[in-house]
N, C-alpha and C positions, 0 to 999 in steps of 0.2 A: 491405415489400420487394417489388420488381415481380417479373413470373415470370424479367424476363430475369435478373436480379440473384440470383434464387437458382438457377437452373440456372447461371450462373457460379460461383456458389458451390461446388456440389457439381461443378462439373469441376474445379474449381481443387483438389481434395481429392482428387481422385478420378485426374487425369492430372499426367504422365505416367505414376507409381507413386502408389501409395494411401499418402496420411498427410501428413503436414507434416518428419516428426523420420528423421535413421536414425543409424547410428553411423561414428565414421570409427576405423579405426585409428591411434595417434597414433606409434607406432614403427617401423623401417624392418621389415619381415619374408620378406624376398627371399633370403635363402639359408639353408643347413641350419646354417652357426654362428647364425645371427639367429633363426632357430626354437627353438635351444637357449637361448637366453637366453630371449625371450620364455613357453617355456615348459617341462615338464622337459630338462635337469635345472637350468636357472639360476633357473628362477622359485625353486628351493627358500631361496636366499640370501635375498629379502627375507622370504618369510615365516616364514625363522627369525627375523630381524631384528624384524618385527613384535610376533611371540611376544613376543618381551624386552619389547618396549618399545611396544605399541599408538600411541603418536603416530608413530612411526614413518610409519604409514600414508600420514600427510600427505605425506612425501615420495618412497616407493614405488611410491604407487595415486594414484588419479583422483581418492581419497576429498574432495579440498578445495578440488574443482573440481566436484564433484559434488553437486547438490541435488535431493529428491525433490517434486515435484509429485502431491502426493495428494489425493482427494475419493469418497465415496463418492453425487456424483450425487443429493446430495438439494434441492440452494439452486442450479440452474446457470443462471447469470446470468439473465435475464427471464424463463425455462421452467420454474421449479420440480423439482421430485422427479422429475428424467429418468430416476434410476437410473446404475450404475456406469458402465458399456458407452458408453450415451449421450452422456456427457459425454468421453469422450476426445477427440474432435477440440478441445475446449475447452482441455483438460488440454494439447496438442500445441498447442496453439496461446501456450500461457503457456511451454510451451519454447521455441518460439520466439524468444520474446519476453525470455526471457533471454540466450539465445545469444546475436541481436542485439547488444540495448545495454550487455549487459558481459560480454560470451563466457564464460557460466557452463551448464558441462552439466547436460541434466536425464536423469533416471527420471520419463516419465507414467507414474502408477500409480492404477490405480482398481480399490477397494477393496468388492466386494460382502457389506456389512456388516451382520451380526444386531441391534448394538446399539452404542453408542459403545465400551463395554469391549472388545465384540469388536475394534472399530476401533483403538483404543487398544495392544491388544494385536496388533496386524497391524503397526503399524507402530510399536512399539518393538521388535520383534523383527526387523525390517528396520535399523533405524536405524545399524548400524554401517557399513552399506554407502556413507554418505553425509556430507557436509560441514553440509549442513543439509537443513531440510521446510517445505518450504512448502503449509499446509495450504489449499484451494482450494473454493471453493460447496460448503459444510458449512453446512449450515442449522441456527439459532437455537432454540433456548440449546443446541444439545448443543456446537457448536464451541468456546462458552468452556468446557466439558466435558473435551471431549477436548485441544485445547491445555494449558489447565493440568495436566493428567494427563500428556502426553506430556514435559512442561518438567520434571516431578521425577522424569521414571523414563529420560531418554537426558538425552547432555551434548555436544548439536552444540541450534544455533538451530530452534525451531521459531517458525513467524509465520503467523499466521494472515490473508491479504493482505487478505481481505473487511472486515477488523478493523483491522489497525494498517497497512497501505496506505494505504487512504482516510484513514485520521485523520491519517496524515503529508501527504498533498495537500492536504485541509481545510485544518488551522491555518497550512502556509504560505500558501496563500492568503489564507485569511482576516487573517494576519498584516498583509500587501501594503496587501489593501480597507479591514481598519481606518484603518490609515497616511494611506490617498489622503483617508478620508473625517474625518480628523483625531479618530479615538477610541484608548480604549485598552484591551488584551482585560481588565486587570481591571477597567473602569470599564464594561462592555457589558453589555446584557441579552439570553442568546441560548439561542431557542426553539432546539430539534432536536426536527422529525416523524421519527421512526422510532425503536426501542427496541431495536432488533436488534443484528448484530455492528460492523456501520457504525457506529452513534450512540453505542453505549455504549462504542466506543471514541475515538471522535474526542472527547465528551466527556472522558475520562480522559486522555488526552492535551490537552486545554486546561487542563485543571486543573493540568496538570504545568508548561505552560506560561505561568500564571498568572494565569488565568482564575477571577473568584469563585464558588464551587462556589452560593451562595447565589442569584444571578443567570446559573444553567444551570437551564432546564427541558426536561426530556425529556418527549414525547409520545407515546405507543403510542393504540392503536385505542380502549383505554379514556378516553383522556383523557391530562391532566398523571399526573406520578409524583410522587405527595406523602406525606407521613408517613403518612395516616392511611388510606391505601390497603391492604387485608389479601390482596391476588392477584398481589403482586411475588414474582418469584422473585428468591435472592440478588443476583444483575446488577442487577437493575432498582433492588433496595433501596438500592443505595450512592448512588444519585442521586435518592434521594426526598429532596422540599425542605418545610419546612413552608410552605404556601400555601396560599391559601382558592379560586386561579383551579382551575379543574376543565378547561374544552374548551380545544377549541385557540386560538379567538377570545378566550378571558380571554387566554390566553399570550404573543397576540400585542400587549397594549395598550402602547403604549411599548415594544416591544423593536427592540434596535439591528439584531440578526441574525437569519435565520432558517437554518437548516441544513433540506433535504430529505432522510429516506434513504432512503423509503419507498415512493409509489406515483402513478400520472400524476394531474395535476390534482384532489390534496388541497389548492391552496393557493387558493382565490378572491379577486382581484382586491381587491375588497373588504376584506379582510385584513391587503395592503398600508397601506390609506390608515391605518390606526391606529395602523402601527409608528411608531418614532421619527425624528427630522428623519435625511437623507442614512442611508438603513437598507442593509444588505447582503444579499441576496437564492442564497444556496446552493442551486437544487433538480437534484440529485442524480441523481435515479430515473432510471433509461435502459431505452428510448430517448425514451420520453417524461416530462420533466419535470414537479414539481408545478405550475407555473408556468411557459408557456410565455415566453420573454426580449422579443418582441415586446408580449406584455399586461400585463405587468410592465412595462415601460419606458413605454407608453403611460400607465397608470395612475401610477408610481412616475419622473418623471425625476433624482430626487435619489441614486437608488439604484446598486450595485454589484452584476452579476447573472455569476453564474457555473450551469453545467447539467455535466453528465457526457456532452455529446454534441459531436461533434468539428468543427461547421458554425456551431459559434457562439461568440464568443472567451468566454476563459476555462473551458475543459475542466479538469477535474477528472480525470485520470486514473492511474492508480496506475503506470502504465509509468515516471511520473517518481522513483518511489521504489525498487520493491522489487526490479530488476536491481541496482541499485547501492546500496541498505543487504546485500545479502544481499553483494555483493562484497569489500564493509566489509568485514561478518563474514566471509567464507571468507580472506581474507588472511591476518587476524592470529588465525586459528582458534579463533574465538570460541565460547565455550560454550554463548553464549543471546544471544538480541536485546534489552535490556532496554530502560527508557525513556528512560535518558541515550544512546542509539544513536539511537530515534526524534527526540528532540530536536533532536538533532546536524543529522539530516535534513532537519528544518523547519528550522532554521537557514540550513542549507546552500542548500536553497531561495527560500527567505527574500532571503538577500542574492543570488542570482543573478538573480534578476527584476529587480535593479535597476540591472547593467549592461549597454552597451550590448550589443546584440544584431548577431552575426556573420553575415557577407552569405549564407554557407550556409545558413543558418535562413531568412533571407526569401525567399529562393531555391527553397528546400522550401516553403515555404507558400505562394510565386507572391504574397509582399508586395514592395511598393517601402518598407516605412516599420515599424517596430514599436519601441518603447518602452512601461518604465513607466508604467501609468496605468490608467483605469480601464477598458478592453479588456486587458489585458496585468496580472494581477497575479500569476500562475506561470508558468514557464518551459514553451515548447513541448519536447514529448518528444523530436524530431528535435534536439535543442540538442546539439550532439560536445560542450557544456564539464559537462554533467551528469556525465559519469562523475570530470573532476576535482574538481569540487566533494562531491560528495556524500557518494564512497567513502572521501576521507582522511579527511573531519569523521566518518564514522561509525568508522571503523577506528581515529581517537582517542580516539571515546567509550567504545569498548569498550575499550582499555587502558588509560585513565586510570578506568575504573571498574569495573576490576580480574576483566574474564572474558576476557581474550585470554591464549591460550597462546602465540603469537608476537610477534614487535616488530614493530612500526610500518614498514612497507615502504618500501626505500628508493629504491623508485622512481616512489613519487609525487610529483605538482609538487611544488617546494618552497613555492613562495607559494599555493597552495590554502587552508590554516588560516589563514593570515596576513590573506590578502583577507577572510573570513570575520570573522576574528577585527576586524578596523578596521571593520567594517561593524557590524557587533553593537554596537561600543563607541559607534559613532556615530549610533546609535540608541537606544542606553542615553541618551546624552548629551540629545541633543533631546527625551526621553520627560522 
């Protein structure tokens, strides 16, 4: 970043007022009857209302419109263990970024935390105050820690975005690039560099999506994760494969994909030439990729190259998901995000890359021209039709699979599922 570029940065935070976030009031409060409602003695009616009946909530309070943004500042994006404090413009910046693209309010909260339990216990004793949590740069292994802990002791969605964001981007893409390059995800053999909260999810979520567990290798700093490895913790064990390959070069002989999630230029050149005919190339790492897209393509022209950086087509970025799975859920006041939610999402994504693309979108990107193919295999996040595609198929997934405490809203498009649903089948069909 140049100097001019980061002194923009910090005035852009810093003027006109300090911060990105503030609050608005949403009800009128201009006279002495409208202060009595707002607060004694009218506020007493809903919270007796409450009392009875806690869902209530939903429709009294902000509670379902409300999601908390939490991190205790240990994984914050390329800076590592900034600590609580640190990370809040981050935190305020993922509010943002839900208000935007599906006007969902947040609480940044950053959490200066002893221990995950401690953490754990910080925020299920918060947890009532909100519709869901989205847990945020919580660094590896305590995050699969603390999310599983937080999922059996509150009953609003928690989602950990470092985790099953990226793995909902991933497989729609990689869905798309299979497609173009004429494979299919259970007939692939695909490497992932990194072991962390990225891989081992985006892993489990292929696997959901049907992907052969036997031809997923995951790679940490030690090498492949195989049987006979005895320094896996539980995460890492469910994707130990019997295999004799050990480095990352056995892993890559013949494989169709590689996933990055890990760190700049782990992937040599080199590498490429011994993966399999038209391979598909994911590096991840930001802002620098394992694999830069330009030596990659020089070395590899048969390939399908996706990065996490937004100057080179096919961006991988989680803005495409988790405003609008979390939408899903706050509608139909979903208890938990499960995997038939994330599904629904790559789905959903899935069939939207492959219609045409609305002149507002090229517009935003200063294109004259964008389609399907192999520059184009997920949707740009500027896209107005993400939030109807996304949020019904997720908001379906969750009452057809039985944790929505509300019905299906009746004011999303009608043909949303339906486009979805003729596109899936027509790809079941051709498969």
């Amino acid at each position: 970043m140049t100097d001019e570029l980061k002194q923009a940065a910090l005035e852009y935070h810093a003027l006109p007022k300090p911060g990105k976030t503030a609050m608005a009031i949403s009800k009128p409060c201009d006279t002495q009857y409208q202060l009595g409602l707002a607060y004694t003695p009218g506020v007493a009616e809903p919270v007796r209302v409450i009392e009875k009946d806690p869902h209530e909530a939903y429709r009294y309070t902000n509670k379902g419109n409300l999601v908390a943004v939490i991190t205790d500042g240990s994984a914050v994006l390329g800076l590592g263990n900034t600590g609580a404090l640190a990370s809040k413009p981050v935190m305020e910046g993922k509010a943002v970024l839900f208000k935007k693209f599906a006007d969902i309010d947040v609480f940044d909260i950053e959490v200066d935390s002893k221990s995950p339990e401690h953490f754990v216990d910080v925020v299920a004793s918060i947890a009532p105050t909100f519709g869901g949590i989205n847990l945020e740069d919580i660094a590896a292994p305590h995050c699969f820690e603390i999310e599983e802990a937080l999922r059996e002791r509150v009953d609003i969605p928690v989602f950990h975005d470092d985790q099953h964001g990226t793995a909902v981007i991933i497989a729609a893409g990689l869905l798309n690039a299979l497609e173009l390059q004429g494979k299919r995800l259970d007939a692939v053999d695909i490497v992932c560099l990194g072991a962390g909260a990225a891989g081992i999810a985006s892993m489990h979520l292929l696997r959901c999506l049907g992907a052969d567990p036997k031809r997923l290798l995951l790679v940490d700093r030690q090498g492949v994760i195989h049987s006979g490895r005895a320094d896996l913790n539980k995460h890492k064990r469910r994707f130990a494969v019997d295999s004799d390959r050990r480095s990352l070069a056995d892993a890559m002989v013949g494989a169709d994909v590689f996933i990055g999630v890990s760190g700049p230029d782990l992937l040599p050149p080199d590498m490429l030439k011994i993966m399999a005919a038209k391979p598909i190339v994911f590096a991840l790492s930001n802002p620098d990729p394992e694999i830069r897209p330009d030596i990659a393509l020089a070395t590899r022209d048969d390939l399908i190259m996706a990065t996490g950086r937004s100057d080179y087509p096919n961006q991988v970025n989680n803005v495409l998901g988790f405003p609008f799975i979390f939408r899903g859920a706050l509608d139909v006041h979903a208890t938990c995000i499960n995997d038939e939610m994330l599904v629904a999402a790559v789905e959903a994504l899935h069939a939207l890359t492959h219609q045409p693309v609305p002149k507002e979108v090229l517009q935003a990107y200063q294109l004259d021209h964008l389609e399907y193919g192999t520059d184009y295999i997920i949707p740009k996040p500027l896209d107005p039709r993400l939030i109807d595609y996304v949020v019904p198929a997720v908001a379906a997934a969750a009452v057809k699979s039985g944790v929505a405490r509300h019905d299906y809203p009746s004011h999303y498009p009608e043909d949303a599922l339906e486009k979805i649903a003729r596109f899936s089948l027509a790809m079941a069909s051709s498969n």
